[in-house]
C-alpha positions as CSV (number, residue, x, y, z in Angstrom):
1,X,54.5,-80.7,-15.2
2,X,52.6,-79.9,-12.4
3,X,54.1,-76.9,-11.5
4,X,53.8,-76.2,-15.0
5,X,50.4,-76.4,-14.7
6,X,49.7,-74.3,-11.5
7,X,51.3,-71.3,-13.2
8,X,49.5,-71.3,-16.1
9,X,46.3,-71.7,-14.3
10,X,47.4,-68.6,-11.9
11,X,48.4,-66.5,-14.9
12,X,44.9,-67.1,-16.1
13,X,43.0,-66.1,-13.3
14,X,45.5,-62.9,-12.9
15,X,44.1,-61.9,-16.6
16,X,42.0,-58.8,-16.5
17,X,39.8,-60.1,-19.7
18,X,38.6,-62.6,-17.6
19,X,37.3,-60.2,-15.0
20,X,33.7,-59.5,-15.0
21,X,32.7,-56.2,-17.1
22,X,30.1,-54.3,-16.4
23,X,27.0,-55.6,-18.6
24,X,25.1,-53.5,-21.3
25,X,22.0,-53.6,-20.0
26,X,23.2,-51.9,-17.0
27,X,24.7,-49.0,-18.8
28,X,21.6,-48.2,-20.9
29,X,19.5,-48.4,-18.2
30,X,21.3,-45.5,-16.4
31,X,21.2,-43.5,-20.1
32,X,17.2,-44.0,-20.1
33,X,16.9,-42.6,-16.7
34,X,19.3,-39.8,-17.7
35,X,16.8,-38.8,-20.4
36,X,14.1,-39.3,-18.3
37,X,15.9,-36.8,-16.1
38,X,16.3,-34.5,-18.7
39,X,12.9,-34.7,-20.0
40,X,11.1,-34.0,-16.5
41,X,13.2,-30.8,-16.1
42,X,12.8,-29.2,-19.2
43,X,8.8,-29.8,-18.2
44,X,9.1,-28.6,-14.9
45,X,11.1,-25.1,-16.6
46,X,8.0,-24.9,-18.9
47,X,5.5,-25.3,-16.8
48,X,7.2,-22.2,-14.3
49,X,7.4,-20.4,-17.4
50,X,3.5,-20.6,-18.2
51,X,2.9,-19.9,-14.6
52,X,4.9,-16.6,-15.3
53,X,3.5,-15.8,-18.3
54,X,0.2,-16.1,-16.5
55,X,0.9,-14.2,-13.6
56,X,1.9,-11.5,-15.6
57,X,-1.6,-11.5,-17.6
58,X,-3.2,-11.5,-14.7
59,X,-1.8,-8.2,-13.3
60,X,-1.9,-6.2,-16.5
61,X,-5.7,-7.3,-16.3
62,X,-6.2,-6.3,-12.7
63,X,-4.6,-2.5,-13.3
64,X,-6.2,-2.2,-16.6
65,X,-9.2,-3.2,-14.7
66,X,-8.6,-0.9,-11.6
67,X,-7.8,2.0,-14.0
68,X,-11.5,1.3,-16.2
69,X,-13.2,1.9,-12.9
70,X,-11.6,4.9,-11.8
71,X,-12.2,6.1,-15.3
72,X,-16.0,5.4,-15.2
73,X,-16.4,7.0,-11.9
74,X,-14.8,10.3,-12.6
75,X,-17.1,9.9,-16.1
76,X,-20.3,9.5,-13.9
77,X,-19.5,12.4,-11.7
78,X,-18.8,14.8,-14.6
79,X,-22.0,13.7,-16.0
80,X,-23.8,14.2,-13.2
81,X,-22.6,17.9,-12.9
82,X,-23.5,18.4,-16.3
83,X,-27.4,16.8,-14.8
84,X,-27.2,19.3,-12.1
85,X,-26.2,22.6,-14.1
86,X,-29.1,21.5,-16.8
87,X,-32.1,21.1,-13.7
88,X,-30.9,24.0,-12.4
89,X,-28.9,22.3,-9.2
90,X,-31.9,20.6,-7.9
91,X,-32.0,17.8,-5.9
92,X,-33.0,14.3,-7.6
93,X,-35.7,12.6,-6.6
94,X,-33.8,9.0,-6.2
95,X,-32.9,10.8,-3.1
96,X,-34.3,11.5,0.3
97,X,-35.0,14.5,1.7
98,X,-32.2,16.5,2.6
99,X,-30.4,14.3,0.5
100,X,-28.6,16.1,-2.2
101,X,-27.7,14.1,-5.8
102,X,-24.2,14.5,-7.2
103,X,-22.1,11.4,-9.1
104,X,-25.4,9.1,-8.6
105,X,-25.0,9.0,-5.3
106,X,-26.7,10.8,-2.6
107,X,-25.0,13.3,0.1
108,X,-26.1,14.5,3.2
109,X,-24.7,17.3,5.0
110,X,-25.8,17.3,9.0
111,X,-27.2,20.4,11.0
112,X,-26.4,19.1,14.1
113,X,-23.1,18.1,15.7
114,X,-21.1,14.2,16.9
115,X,-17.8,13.5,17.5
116,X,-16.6,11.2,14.6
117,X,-17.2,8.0,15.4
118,X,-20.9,9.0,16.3
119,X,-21.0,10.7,12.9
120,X,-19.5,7.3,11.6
121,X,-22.3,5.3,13.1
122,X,-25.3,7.6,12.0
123,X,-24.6,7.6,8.4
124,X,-24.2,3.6,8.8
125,X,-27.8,3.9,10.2
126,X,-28.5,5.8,7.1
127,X,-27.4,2.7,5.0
128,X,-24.9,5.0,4.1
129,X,-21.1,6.2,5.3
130,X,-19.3,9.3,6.0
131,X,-18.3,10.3,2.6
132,X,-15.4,9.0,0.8
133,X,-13.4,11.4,-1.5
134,X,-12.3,9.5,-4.5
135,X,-12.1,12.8,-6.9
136,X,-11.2,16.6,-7.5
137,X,-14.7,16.7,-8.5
138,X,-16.5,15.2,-5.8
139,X,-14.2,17.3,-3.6
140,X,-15.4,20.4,-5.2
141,X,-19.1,19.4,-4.3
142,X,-18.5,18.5,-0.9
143,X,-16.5,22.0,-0.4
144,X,-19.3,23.9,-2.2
145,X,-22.0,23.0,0.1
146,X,-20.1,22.5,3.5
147,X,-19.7,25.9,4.6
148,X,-18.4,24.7,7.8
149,X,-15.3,22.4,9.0
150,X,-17.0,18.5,8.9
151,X,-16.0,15.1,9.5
152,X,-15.1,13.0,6.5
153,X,-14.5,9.4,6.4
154,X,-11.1,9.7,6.9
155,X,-8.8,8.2,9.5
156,X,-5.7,6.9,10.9
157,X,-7.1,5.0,14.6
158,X,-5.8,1.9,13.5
159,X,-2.1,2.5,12.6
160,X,-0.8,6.2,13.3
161,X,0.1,7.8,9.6
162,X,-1.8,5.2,7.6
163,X,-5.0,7.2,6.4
164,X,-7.9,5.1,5.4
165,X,-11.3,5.4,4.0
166,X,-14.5,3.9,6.1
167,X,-14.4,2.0,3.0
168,X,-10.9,0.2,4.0
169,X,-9.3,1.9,0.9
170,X,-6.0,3.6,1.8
171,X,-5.1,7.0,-0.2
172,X,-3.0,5.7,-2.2
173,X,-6.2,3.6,-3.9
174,X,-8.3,6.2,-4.2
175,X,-5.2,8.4,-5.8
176,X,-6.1,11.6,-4.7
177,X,-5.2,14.0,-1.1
178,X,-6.3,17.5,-0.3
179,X,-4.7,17.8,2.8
180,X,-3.7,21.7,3.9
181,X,0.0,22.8,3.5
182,X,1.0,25.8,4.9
183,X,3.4,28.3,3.7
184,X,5.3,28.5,6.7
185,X,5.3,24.5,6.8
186,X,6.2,22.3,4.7
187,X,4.6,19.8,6.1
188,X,1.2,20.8,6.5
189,X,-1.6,18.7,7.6
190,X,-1.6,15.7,9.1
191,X,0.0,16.9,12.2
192,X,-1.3,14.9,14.6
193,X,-1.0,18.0,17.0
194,X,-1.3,16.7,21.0
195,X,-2.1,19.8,22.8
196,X,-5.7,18.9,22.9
197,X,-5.8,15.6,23.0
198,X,-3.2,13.5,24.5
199,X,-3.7,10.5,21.9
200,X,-3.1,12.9,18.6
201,X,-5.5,14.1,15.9
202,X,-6.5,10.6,14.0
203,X,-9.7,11.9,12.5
204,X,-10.8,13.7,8.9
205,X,-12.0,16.4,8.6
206,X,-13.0,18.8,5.6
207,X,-12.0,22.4,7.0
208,X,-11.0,24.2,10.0
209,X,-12.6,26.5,12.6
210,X,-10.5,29.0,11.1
211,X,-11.8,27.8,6.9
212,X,-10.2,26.6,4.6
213,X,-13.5,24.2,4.0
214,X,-11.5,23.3,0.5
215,X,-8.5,21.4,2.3
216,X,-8.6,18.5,5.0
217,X,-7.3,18.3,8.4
218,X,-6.3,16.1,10.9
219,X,-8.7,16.8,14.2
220,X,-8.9,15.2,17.4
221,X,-11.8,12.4,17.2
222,X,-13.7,13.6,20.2
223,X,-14.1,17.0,18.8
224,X,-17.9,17.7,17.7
225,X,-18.5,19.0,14.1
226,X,-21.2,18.8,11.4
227,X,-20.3,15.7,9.2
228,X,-21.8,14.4,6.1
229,X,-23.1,10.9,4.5
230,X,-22.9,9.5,1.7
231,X,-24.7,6.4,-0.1
């Protein structure tokens, strides 16, 4: 009887239903946090989809604004030659003496001669800055009363090839170039030409020696020209 009884207590404790399951509680708590889970990512894709969304907005905003801008500028220059044709090209008196009005703003083209940084550091004295070139028609003005080859605010000291404004604006911001190009050369100006100057031509200038007052060209800094402000 009692070996009887041994094996039927063995057999017992050999029956997997009396091994311990795994409880219920433990199995919907891992289903919660599942759903938690789930929730908190589907957030976290929403909320990089708004920030998307808003990025984008933003951008449109910025070139729509950019373009506005451009668009009022070339508008207040136009009007301003229609101002000048109607007073019979005389100079406004918002301006200084020797000042000439075009695009409400006020231009002044030197009689005497600096290299360009010198030229840069007058018109700052001025309150002004070499002139910036930011249209067809403010190129056109500058052209028309220039008459000789004169620094512009144009440069590439800081990194060779990369022309920019006094105004930190590259050419690519202000959208429009009038640099020379030569029949014989595709290329054209900027050349950067070294047999003057040993460090290269990183200075603009409106003209030549040689004319062509419409067009630009690189020129070696140290050179001396006629320049003009603009404020």
């Amino acid at each position: 009887m009692e070996n009887i009884y041994q094996n039927t207590n063995f057999q017992l404790s050999k029956n997997p239903r009396n091994e311990e399951c795994p409880s219920s509680s433990d199995s919907g708590d891992h289903t919660v946090w599942k759903r938690v889970l789930v929730a908190l990512s589907l957030l976290l894709l929403c909320a990089l989809g708004g920030l998307c969304v808003l990025g984008a907005l933003y951008w449109n905003k910025r070139v729509a604004f950019e373009a506005l801008s451009e668009d009022y500028s070339r508008a207040q220059e136009q009007l301003s030659v229609q101002q000048n044709s109607l007073n019979g090209n005389r100079t406004c008196s918002l301006c200084e003496e020797r000042w000439m009005f075009f695009g409400f703003k006020c231009y002044y083209f030197s009689t005497d001669k600096l290299n360009w940084t010198m030229s840069r550091d007058y018109c700052t004295g001025k309150g002004g800055h070499l002139v910036t070139v930011t249209s067809k028609e403010e190129q056109d003005f500058v052209s028309s009363h220039a008459q000789v080859t004169r620094w512009i605010g144009l440069n590439d000291l800081e990194t060779e090839g990369q022309w920019m404004w006094v105004n930190n604006k590259s050419l690519s911001e202000t959208g429009v170039k009038f640099w020379f190009k030569r029949e014989s050369d595709s290329d054209g100006e900027p050349d950067n030409w070294k047999e003057m100057d040993f460090s290269g031509e990183n200075c603009g200038a409106l003209g030549h020696e040689s004319g062509y007052i419409d067009k630009w060209f690189d020129d070696s800094c140290q050179n001396l020209k006629e320049y003009i402000c603009e404020k």
